[in-house]
Phi, psi and omega in degrees: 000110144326066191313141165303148165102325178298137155273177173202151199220132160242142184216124188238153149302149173258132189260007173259335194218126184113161165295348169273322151338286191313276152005295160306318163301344194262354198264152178297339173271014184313315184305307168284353183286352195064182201225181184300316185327284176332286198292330153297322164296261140042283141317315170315324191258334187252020166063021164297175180264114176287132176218095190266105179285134172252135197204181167213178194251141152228141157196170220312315208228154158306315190279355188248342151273353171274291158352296218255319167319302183274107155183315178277340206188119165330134166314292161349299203295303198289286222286338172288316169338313164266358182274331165272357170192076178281138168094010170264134154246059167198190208198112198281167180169123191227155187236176161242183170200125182247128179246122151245151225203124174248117196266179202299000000 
């Protein structure tokens, strides 16, 4: 429940635009991680504002973002990734943020 005058702020992944998408799409856990459909309907209807950020992971070393990559995402999704793209430490990477406003 929403109070008049309140916001409500949701934040997701964007399952469309980056490299951690991508990834994500590839991955076998993808299903149980859900997929976008819902929380876009969802916002349609409860008439929130969509907002897409584009941002990324950076760190220090190749090797401590390939870490955090297999921690996130099954060896299929991860290791050709990194195998395509050695010596990187960063990551693309995009969210949403959908805000709803309730007025007074």
């Amino acid at each position: 429940m929403l109070r008049p005058g309140g916001s409500l702020i949701v934040i997701d992944n964007d399952h469309r635009h980056g490299e951690f998408a991508a990834l994500l799409a590839c991955s076998s856990r993808a299903g149980s991680q859900g997929h976008d459909e819902y929380i876009r309907r969802w916002s349609a209807q409860a008439g929130a504002q969509r907002h897409e950020v584009m941002s990324s992971w950076s760190f220090q070393s190749p090797g401590d973002l390939g870490r955090v990559l297999r921690m996130e995402f099954p060896p299929e999704a991860v290791e050709p990734w990194l195998q395509q793209n050695p010596g990187r430490t960063e990551l693309s990477y995009g969210y949403v943020l959908y805000h709803l406003r309730r007025g007074a």
